[in-house]
Structures are given as C-alpha cells and as structure tokens.
C-alpha positions as CSV (number, residue, x, y, z in Angstrom):
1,X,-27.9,-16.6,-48.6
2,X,-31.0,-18.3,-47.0
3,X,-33.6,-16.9,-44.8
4,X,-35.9,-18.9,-43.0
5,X,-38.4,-18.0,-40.7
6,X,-42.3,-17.6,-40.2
7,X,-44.9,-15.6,-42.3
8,X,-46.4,-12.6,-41.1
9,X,-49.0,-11.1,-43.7
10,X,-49.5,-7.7,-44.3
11,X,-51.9,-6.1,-47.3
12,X,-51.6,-2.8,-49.6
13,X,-49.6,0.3,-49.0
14,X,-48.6,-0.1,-45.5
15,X,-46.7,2.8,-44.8
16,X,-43.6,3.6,-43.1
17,X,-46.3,5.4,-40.3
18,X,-48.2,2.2,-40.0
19,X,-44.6,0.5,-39.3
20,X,-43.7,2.7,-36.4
21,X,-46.0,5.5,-35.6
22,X,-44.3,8.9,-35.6
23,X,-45.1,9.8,-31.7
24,X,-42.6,6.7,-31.6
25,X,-39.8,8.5,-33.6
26,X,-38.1,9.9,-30.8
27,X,-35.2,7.8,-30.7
28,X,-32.6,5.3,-32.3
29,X,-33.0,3.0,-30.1
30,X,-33.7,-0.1,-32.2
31,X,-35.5,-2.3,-28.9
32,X,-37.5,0.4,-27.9
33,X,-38.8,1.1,-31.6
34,X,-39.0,-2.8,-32.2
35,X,-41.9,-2.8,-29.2
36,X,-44.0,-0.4,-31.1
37,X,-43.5,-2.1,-35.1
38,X,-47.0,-2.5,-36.6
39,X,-48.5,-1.8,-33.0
40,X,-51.8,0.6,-35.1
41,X,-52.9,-2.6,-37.2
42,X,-50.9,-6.0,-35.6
43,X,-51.7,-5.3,-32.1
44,X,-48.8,-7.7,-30.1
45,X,-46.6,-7.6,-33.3
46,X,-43.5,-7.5,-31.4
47,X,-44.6,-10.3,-29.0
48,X,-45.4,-12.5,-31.8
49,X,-42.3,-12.2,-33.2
50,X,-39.0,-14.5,-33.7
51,X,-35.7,-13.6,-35.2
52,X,-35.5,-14.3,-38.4
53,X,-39.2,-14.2,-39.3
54,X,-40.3,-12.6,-42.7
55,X,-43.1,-10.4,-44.0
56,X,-44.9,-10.9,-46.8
57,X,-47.4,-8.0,-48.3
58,X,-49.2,-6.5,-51.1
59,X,-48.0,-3.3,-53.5
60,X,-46.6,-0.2,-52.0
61,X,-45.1,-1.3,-49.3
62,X,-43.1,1.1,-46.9
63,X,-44.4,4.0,-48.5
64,X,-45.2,6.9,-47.2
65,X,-42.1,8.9,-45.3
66,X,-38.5,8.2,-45.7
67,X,-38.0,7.3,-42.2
68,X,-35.2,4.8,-42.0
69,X,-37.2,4.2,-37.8
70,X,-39.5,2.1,-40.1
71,X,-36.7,-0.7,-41.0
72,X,-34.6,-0.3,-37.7
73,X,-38.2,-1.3,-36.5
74,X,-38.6,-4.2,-38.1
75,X,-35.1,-5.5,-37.7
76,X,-35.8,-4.9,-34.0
77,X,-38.1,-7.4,-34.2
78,X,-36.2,-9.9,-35.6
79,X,-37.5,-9.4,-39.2
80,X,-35.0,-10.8,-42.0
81,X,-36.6,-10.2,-45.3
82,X,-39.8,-8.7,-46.4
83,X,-41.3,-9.6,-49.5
84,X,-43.9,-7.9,-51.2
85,X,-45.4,-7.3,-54.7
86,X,-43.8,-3.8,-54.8
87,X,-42.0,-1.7,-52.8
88,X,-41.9,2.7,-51.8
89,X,-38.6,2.7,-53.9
90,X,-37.4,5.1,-50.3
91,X,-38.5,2.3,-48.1
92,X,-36.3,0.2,-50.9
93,X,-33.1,1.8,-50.4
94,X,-33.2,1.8,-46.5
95,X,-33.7,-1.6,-46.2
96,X,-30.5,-2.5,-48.2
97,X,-28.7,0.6,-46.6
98,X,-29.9,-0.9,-43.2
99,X,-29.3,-4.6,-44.0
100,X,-32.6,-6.2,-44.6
101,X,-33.4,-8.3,-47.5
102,X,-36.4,-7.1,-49.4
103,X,-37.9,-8.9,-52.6
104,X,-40.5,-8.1,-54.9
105,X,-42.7,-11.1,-55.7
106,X,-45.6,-10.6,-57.1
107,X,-48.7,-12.6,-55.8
108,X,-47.0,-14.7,-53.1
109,X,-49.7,-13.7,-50.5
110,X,-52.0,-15.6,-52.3
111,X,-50.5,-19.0,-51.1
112,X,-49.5,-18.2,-47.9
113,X,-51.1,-18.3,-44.4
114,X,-49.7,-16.7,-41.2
115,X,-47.2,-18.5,-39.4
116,X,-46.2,-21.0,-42.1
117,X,-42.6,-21.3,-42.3
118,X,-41.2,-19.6,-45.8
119,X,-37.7,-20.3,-47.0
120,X,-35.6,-17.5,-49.5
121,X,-32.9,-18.7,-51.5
122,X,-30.8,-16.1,-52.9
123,X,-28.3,-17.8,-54.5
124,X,-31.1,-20.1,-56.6
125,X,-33.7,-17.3,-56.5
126,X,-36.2,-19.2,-55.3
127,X,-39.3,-19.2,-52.6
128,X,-40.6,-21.7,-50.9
129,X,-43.3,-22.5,-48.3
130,X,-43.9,-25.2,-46.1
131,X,-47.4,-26.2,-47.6
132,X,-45.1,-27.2,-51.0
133,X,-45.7,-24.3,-52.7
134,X,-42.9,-22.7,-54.3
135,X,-42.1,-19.9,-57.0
136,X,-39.0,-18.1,-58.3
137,X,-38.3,-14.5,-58.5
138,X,-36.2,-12.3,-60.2
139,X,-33.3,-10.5,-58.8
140,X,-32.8,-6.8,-60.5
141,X,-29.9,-5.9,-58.1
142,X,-26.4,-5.9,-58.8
143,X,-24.4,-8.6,-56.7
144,X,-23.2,-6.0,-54.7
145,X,-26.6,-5.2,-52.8
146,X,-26.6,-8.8,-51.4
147,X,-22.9,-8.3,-50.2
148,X,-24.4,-5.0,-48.1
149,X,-27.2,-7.2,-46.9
150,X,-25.5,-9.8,-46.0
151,X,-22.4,-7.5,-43.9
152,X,-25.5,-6.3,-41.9
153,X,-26.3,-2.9,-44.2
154,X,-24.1,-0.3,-45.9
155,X,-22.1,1.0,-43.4
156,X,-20.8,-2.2,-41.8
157,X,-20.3,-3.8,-45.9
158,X,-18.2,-0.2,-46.6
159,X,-16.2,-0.6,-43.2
160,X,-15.4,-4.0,-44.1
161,X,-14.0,-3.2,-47.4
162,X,-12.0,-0.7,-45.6
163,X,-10.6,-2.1,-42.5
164,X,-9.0,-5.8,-44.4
C-alpha cells in the first residue's frame, strides 16, 4: 500500500480530547466530528485539510480516553495515516479497527516541515519526504492488520471474508 499526502505536525501526548473535544461526542456522524478534529490547538484544522493527508507527531499519541470519535475524526478529515514515535496502545487498536494506518517512527518530526508532501510505503517499509529525506521503519504487525486497513477497518475486512 502507498499513502501520499501532506504533513501536518503535531507534538507530545495529544490526546484523544485534544482530537475531538468531548462536548463534540454527541454523535457518529463522521462530517460533523471531522469539522471539530484538532479544533482546541489547530484552529481551521479541518479547512486545511485534503484527503489523504498524514499526521506526523511526538510520543503518546491518542492517549488519553478510548474514544474511537477521536479516529472517525480524523478520517473525517481526510487523514490516511498517522505516524508518530509512539502511540496510546487504545488509540492503536482503533485506528486499525477503524481503517487508518498508524506507524511508529521514531524521530521523523525532526525532518519534517508542515505541508511537505510525505510518501509511506508499506510494502518496502519505507518513508519518504519531499525535501529527499527518507528513513525506514519497522512493521511489528502481523500481515493481517494491513489487510483490515486496507478493506477500510475491521468490520468491512471481516464482511469481506465472509460475503465471497
């Protein structure tokens, strides 16, 4: 699988409260939590947006509650993957569950500005960013969590076993 898209930068421990405030939790409604994603700390997150676009952030992030809002959030916004140097292991398993590619990475923040254009390769495990940097990261998931990623998130991978 490859994700492309543009950077959005995020720092340390940016919990699942940060990603969609709780006075926002009042629905399912993936547009309507999309327009308030990162609204406390990215003010016009959702405007600046494009499908396909990628977050990448510091240690801890997603932690906090196990809201799965926080992802349905994000993927409102057209987020694809989210990498960070560690993840809430809760914020972890929702993503996959929910169909969003999370990586850890360790230090990519470092060489990476806002709105430069980052490309994931899952298949060579690789990261790379427009300004020629690139790095490779390990993968400590079974095949399988890519196949649920990539059928959109658990339910739609388990269907599709199913229903053939």
């Amino acid at each position: 699988m490859i994700v492309s898209g543009a950077i959005h930068i995020f720092g340390d421990n940016v919990d699942t409260d940060v990603i969609i405030p709780a006075r926002h939790c009042i629905t399912d409604d993936v547009g309507y939590l999309a327009l308030h994603c990162m609204e406390d700390i990215a003010e016009g997150f959702y405007e600046s947006c494009n499908s396909g676009d990628i977050i990448v952030a510091g240690k801890n992030f997603g932690c906090g509650s196990s809201r799965e809002a926080a992802v349905l959030a994000l993927t409102g916004c057209g987020i694809k993957c989210v990498i960070a140097d560690s993840f809430a292991r809760l914020f972890y398993r929702n993503a996959v569950n929910n169909g969003l590619l999370v990586i850890e990475a360790g230090g990519l923040r470092d060489h990476v500005k806002d709105s430069e254009r980052l490309t994931v390769d899952t298949a060579a495990l690789t990261i790379t960013v427009e300004n020629g940097f690139m790095t490779a990261y390990r993968n400590n998931e079974s095949s399988v969590v890519e196949e649920i990623i990539s059928a959109g998130g658990l339910m739609k991978y388990y269907l599709g076993q199913y229903e053939k």
